[in-house]
C-alpha positions as a Markdown table, in Angstrom:
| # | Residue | x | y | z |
|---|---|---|---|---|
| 1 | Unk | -2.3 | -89.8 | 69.3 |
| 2 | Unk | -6.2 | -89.2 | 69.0 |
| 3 | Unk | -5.4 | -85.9 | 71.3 |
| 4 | Unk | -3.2 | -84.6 | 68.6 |
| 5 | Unk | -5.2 | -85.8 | 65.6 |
| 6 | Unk | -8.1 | -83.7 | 67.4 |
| 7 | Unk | -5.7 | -80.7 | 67.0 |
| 8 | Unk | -4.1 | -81.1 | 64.1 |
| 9 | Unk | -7.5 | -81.5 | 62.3 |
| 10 | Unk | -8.0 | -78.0 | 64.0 |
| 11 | Unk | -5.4 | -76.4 | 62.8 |
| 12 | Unk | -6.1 | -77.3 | 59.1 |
| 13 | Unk | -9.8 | -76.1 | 59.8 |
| 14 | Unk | -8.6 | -72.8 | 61.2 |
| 15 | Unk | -5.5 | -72.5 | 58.5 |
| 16 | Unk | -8.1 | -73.1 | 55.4 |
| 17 | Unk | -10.9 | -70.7 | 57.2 |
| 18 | Unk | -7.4 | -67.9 | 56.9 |
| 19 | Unk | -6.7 | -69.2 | 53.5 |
| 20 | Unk | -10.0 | -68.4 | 52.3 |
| 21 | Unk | -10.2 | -64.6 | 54.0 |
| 22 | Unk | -6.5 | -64.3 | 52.3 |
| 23 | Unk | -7.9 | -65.1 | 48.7 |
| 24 | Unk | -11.1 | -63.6 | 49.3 |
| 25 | Unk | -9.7 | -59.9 | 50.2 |
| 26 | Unk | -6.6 | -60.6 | 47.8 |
| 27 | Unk | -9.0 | -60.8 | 44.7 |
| 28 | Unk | -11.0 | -57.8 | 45.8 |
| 29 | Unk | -7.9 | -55.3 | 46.3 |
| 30 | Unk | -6.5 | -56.6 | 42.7 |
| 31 | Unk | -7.6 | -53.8 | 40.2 |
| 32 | Unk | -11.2 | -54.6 | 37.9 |
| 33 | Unk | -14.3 | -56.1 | 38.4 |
| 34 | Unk | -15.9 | -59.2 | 37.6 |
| 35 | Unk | -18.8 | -57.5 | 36.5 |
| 36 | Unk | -16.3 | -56.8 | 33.6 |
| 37 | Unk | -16.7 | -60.4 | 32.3 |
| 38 | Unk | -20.1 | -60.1 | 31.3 |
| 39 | Unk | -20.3 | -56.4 | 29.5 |
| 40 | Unk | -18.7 | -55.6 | 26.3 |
| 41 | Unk | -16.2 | -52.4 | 25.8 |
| 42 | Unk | -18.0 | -49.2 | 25.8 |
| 43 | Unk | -21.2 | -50.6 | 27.9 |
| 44 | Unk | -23.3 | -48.2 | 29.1 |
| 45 | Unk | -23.4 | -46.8 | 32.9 |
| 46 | Unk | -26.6 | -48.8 | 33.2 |
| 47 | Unk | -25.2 | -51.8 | 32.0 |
| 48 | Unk | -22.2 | -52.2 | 34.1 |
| 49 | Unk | -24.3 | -51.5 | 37.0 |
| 50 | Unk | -26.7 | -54.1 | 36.0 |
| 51 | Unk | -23.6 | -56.6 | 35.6 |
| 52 | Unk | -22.2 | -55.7 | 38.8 |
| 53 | Unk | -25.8 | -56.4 | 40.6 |
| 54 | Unk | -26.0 | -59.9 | 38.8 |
| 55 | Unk | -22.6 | -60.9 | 40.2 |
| 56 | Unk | -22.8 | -59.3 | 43.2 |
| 57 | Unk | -20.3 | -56.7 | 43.4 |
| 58 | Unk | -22.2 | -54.0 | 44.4 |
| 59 | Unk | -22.9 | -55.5 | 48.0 |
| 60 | Unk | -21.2 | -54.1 | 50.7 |
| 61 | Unk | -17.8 | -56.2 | 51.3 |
| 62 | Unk | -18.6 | -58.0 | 54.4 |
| 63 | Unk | -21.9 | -59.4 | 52.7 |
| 64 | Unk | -20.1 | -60.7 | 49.9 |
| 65 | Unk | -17.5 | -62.8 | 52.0 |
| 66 | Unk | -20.2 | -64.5 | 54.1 |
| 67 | Unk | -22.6 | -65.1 | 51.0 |
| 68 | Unk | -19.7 | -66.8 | 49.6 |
| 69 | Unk | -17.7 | -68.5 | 52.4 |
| 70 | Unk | -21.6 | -69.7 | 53.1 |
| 71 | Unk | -22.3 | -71.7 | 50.2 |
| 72 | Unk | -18.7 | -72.9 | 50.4 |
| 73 | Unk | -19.3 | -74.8 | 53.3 |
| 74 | Unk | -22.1 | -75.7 | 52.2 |
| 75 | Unk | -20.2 | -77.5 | 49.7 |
| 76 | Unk | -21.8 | -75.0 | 46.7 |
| 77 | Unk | -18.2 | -73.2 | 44.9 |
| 78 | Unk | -21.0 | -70.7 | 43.4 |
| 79 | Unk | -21.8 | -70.5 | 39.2 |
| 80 | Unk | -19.2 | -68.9 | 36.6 |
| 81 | Unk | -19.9 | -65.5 | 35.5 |
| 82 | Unk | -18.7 | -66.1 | 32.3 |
| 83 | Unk | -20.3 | -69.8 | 31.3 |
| 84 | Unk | -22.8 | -70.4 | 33.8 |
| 85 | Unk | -21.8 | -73.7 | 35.2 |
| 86 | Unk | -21.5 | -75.2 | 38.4 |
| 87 | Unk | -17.8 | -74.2 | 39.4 |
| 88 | Unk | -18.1 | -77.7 | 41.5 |
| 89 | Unk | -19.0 | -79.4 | 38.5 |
| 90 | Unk | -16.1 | -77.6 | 36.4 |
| 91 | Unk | -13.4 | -78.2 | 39.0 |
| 92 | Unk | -14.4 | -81.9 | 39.5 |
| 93 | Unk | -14.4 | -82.0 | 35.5 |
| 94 | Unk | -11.0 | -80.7 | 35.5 |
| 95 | Unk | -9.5 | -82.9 | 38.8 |
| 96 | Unk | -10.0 | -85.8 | 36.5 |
| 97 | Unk | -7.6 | -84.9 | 34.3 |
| 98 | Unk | -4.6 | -83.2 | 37.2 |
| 99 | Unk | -5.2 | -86.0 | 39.8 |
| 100 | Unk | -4.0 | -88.8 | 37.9 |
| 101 | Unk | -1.0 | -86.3 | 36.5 |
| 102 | Unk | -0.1 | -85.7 | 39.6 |
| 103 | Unk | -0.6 | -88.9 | 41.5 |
| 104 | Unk | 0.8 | -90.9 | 39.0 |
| 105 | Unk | 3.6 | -88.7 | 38.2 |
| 106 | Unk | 4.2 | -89.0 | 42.2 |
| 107 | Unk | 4.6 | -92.6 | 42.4 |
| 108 | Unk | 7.0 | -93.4 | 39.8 |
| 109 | Unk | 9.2 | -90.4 | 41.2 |
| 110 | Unk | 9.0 | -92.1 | 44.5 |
| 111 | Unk | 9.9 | -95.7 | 42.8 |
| 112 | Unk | 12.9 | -94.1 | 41.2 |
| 113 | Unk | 13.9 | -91.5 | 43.5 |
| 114 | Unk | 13.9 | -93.8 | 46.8 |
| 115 | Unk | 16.6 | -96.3 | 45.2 |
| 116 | Unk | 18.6 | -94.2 | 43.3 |
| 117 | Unk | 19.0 | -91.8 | 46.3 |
| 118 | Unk | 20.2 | -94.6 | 48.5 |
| 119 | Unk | 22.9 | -95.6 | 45.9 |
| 120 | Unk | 23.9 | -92.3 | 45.3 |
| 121 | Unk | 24.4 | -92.1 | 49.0 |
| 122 | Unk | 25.8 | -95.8 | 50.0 |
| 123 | Unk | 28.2 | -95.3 | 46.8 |
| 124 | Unk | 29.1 | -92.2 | 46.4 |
| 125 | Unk | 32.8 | -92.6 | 45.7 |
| 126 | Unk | 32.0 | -95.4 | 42.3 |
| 127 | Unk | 31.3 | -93.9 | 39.0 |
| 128 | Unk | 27.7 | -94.9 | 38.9 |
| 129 | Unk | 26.6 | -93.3 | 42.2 |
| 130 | Unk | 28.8 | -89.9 | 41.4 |
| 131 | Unk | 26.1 | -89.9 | 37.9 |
| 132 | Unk | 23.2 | -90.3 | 39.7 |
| 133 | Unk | 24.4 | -87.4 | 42.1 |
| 134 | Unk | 25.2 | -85.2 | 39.1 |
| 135 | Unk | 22.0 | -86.3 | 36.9 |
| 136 | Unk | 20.2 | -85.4 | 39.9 |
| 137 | Unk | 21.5 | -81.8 | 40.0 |
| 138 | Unk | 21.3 | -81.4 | 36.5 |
| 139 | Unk | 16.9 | -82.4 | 36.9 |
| 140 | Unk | 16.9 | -79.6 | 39.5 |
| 141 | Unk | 18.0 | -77.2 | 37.2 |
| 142 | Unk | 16.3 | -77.9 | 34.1 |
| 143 | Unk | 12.5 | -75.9 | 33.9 |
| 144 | Unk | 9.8 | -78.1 | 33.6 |
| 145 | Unk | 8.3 | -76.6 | 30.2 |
| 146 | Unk | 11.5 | -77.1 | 28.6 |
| 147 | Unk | 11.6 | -80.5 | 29.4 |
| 148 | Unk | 8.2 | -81.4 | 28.4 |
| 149 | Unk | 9.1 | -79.6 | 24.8 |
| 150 | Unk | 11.8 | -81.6 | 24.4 |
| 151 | Unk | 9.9 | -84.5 | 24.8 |
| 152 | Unk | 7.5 | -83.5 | 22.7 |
| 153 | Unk | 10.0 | -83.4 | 20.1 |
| 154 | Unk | 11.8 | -86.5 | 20.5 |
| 155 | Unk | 8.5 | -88.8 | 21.2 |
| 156 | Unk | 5.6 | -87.3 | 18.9 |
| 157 | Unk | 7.2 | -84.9 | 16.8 |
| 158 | Unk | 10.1 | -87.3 | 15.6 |
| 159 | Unk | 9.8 | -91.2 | 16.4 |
| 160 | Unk | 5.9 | -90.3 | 16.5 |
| 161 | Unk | 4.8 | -92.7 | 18.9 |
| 162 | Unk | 2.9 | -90.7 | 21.7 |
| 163 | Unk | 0.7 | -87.8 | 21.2 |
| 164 | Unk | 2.0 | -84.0 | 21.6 |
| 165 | Unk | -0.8 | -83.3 | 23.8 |
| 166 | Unk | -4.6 | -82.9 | 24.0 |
| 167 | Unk | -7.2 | -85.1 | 26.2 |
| 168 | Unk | -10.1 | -87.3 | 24.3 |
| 169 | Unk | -13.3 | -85.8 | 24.5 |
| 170 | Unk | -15.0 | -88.7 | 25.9 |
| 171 | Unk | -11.9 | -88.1 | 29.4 |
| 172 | Unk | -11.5 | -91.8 | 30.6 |
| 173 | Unk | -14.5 | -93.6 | 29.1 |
| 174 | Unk | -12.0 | -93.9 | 26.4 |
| 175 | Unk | -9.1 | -95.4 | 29.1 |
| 176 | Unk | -6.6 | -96.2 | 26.5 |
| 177 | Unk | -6.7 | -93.4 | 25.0 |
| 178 | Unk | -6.4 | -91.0 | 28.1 |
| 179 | Unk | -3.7 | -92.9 | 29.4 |
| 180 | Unk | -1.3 | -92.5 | 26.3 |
| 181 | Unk | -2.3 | -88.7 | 26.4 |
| 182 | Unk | -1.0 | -88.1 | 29.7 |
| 183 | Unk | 2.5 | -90.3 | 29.2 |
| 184 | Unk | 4.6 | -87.4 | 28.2 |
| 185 | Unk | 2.8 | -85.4 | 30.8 |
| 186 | Unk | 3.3 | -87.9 | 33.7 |
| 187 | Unk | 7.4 | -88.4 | 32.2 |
| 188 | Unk | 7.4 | -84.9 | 32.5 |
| 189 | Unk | 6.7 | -84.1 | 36.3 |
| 190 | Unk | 8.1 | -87.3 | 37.1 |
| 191 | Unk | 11.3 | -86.4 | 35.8 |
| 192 | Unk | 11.6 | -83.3 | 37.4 |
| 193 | Unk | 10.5 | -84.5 | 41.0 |
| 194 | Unk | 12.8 | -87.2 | 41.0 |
| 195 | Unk | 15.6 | -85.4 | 40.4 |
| 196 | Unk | 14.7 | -83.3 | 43.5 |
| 197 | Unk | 13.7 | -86.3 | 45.7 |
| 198 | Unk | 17.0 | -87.9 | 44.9 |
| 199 | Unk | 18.9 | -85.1 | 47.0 |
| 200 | Unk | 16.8 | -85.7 | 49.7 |
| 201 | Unk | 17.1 | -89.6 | 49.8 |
| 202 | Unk | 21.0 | -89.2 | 49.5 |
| 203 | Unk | 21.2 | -86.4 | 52.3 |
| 204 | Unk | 18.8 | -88.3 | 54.3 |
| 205 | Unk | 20.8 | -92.0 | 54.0 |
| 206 | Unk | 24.2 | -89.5 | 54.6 |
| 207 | Unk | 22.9 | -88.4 | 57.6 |
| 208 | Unk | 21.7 | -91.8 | 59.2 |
| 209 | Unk | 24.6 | -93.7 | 58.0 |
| 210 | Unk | 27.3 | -91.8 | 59.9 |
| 211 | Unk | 24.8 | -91.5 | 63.1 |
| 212 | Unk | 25.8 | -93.1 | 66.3 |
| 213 | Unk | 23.2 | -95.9 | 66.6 |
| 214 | Unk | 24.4 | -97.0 | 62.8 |
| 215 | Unk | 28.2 | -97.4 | 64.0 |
| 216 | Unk | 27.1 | -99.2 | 67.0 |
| 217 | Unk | 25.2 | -101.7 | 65.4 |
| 218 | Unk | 28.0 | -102.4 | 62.7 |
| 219 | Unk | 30.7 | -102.7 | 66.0 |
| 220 | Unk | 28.2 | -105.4 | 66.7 |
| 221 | Unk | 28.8 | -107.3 | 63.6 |
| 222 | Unk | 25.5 | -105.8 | 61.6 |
| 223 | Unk | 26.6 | -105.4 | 57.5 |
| 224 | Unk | 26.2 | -101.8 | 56.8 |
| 225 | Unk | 22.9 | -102.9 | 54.7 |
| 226 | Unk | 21.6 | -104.7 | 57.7 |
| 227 | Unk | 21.9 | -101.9 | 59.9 |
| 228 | Unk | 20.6 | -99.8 | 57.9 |
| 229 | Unk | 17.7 | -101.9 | 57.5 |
| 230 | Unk | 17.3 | -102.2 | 60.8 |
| 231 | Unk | 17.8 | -99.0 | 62.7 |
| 232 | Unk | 18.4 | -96.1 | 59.8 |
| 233 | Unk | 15.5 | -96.8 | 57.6 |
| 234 | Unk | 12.9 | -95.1 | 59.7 |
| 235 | Unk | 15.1 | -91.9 | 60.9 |
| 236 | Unk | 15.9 | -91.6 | 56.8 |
| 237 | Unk | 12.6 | -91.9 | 56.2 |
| 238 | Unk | 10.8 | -89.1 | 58.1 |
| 239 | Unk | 12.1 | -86.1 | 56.6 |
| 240 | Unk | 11.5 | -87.7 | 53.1 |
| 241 | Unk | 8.3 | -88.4 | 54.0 |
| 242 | Unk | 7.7 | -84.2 | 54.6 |
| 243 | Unk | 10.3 | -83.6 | 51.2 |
| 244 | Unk | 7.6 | -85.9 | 49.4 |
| 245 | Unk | 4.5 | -84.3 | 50.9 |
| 246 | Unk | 5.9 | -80.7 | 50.1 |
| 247 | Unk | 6.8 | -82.1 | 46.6 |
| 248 | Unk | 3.2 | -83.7 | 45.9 |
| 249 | Unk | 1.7 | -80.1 | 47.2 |
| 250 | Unk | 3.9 | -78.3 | 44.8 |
| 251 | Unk | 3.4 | -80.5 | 41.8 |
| 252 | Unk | -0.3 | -80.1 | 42.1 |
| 253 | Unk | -0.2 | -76.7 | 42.8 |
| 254 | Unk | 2.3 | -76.2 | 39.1 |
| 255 | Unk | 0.6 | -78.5 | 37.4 |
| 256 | Unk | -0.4 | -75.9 | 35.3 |
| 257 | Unk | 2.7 | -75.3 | 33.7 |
| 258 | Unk | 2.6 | -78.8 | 32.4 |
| 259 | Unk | -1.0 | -78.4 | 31.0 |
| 260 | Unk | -0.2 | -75.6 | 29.2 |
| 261 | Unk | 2.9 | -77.0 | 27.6 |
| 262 | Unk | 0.4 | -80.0 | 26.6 |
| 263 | Unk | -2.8 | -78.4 | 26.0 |
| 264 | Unk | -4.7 | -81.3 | 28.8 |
| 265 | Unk | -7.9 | -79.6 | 30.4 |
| 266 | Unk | -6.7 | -79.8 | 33.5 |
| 267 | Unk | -7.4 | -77.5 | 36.9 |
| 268 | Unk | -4.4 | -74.8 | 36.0 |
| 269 | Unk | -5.5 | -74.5 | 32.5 |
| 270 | Unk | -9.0 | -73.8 | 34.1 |
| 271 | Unk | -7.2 | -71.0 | 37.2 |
| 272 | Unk | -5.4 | -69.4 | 33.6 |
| 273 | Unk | -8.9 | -69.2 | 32.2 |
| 274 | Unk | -10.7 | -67.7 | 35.5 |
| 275 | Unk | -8.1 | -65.0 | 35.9 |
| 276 | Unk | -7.5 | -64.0 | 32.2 |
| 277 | Unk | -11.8 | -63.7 | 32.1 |
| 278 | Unk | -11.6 | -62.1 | 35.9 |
| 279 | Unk | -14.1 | -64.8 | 36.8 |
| 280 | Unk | -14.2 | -64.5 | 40.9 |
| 281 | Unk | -15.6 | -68.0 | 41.4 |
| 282 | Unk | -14.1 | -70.1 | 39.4 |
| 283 | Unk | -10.6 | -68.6 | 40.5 |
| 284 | Unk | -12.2 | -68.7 | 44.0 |
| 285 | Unk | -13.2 | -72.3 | 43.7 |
| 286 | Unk | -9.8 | -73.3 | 42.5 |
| 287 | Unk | -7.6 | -71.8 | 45.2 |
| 288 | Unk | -10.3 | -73.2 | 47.6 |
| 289 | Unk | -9.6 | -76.6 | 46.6 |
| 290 | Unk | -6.0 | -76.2 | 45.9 |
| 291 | Unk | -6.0 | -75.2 | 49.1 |
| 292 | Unk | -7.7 | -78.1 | 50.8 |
| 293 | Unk | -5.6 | -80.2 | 48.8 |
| 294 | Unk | -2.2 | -79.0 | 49.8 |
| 295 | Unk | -3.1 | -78.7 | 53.6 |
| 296 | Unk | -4.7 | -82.6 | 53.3 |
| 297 | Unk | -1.2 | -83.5 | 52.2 |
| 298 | Unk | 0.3 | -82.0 | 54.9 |
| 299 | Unk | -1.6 | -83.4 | 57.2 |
| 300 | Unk | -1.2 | -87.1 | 56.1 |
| 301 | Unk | 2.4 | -86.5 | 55.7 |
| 302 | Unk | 2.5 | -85.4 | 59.7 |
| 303 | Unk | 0.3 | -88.8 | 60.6 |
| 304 | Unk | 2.7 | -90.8 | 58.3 |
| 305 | Unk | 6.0 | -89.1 | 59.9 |
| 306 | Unk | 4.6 | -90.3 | 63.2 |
| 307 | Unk | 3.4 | -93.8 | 62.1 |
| 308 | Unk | 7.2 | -94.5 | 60.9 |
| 309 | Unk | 8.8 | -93.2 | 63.7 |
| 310 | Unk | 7.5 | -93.8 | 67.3 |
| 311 | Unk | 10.1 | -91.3 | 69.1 |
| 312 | Unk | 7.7 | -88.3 | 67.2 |
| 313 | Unk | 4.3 | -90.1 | 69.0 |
| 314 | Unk | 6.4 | -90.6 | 72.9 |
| 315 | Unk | 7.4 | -86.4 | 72.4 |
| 316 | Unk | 4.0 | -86.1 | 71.6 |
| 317 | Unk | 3.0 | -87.9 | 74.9 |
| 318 | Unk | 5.2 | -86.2 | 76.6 |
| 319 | Unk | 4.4 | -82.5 | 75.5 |
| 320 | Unk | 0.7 | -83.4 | 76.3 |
| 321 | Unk | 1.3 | -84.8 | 79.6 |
């Protein structure tokens, strides 16, 4: 296990040291320059070459990426053309606001999704489990941003008891406050994922139930719940466990859909700003740590698929050996 903890952590070295050449070239090929952000229309010659000197454009290519990818690992994302703060600063400002979004959204998918999958599954032929089975497909299909302006309309606009959107000033020195201002948010994404980690739960539980170690426990007299329990639980549960980790990447990663529908001053609405000003390190800084965050998740959702079920860590044994 420690052997392939060794390698994975590797791999996710090696996979964000790629990611960050990717995004690095990818910016440079798109069309403009960041020097752009800091000079008005019809700047002279002299002043778009002192703008491009300032940010750094005018250095040969290869000097840019290791000035940069330098101070990244040195834990410095670089300063914002266009306000002059700390991108590190500015990204942790924003994280505040899409961690708890996303995490908490996560959670009470996972608390609704997990039981209501299994029932859709164990009772698929009642009336109850063929709804969740159809409300399920029906979350799928419904865009996020239309569901978060139709809450908006039934909760703040009409019984006016939550706000439309908007984060206090103060962020979560005011905790009260924050919190109510990211209900519709969190009902939002946690509506949506759900409805997409229900599928999995019922496909998964489908799968296990008719398997052959399920039928041999209930020849032995095991209740269909009791084997389940007992011998299905951890097979269902390992490719939820990768469905949830793909899902908690994703939501982070279009979270800022969901800002945008509620104005929160979160880490998309802050990518949406870098690119629409063509400010290269805050965009940098965002996909760098978007980055991280997604390939963390994969990673823990790897450990935790082999934690559940010991048959991953004996092939891993036995591929190493």
């Amino acid at each position: 296990m420690i052997r392939y903890l060794l390698r994975r952590g590797l791999f996710l070295v090696v996979s964000l040291v790629i990611a960050s050449v990717v995004l690095f070239l990818l910016l440079r090929v798109l069309p403009g320059d960041p020097a752009n952000a800091l000079v008005a229309v019809g700047a002279t010659d002299e002043q778009i070459e002192a703008a491009r000197e300032q940010v750094g454009s005018n250095l040969p290519l290869l000097q840019q990426f290791t000035t940069w990818i330098a101070s990244v690992a040195s834990g410095d994302l670089g300063t914002s053309f266009v306000s002059g703060l700390s991108v590190g600063d500015e990204v942790a400002a924003r994280l505040r606001v899409t961690l708890p979004l996303t995490l908490i959204a996560f959670l009470v998918a996972v608390v609704i999704a997990v039981p209501c999958g299994y029932i859709a599954a164990t009772r698929a032929r009642t009336w109850y489990g063929a709804a969740l089975n159809a409300v399920a497909q029906l979350g799928i299909a419904v865009p996020v941003f239309w569901l978060g302006m139709i809450l908006i309309v039934i909760f703040a606009l009409n019984l006016r008891i939550l706000p439309a959107g908007g984060f206090p000033l103060g962020g979560w020195a005011d905790a009260p406050t924050a919190l109510t201002s990211l209900v519709l948010p969190i009902a939002t994404v946690a509506i949506i994922m759900s409805a997409s980690l229900i599928r999995y739960v019922r496909s998964a539980v489908l799968d296990v139930a008719g398997s052959d170690f399920v039928r041999t426990a209930r020849a032995m007299g095991s209740s269909f719940g009791l084997a389940m329990w007992r011998h299905g639980l951890r097979s269902a549960a390992v490719p939820v466990v990768a469905v949830m980790g793909m899902e908690l990447a994703s939501t982070l990663l279009g979270a800022v859909v969901v800002e945008q529908v509620f104005a929160l001053p979160g880490l998309g609405s802050l990518l949406v700003t870098g690119i629409a000003e063509h400010d290269y390190p805050v965009i940098q800084g965002v996909l760098v740590i978007s980055t991280l965050a997604v390939l963390v998740i994969g990673f823990a959702a790897d450990i935790a698929q082999r934690i559940i079920d010991p048959r991953l860590r004996d092939r891993l044994s036995e591929a190493s050996a």
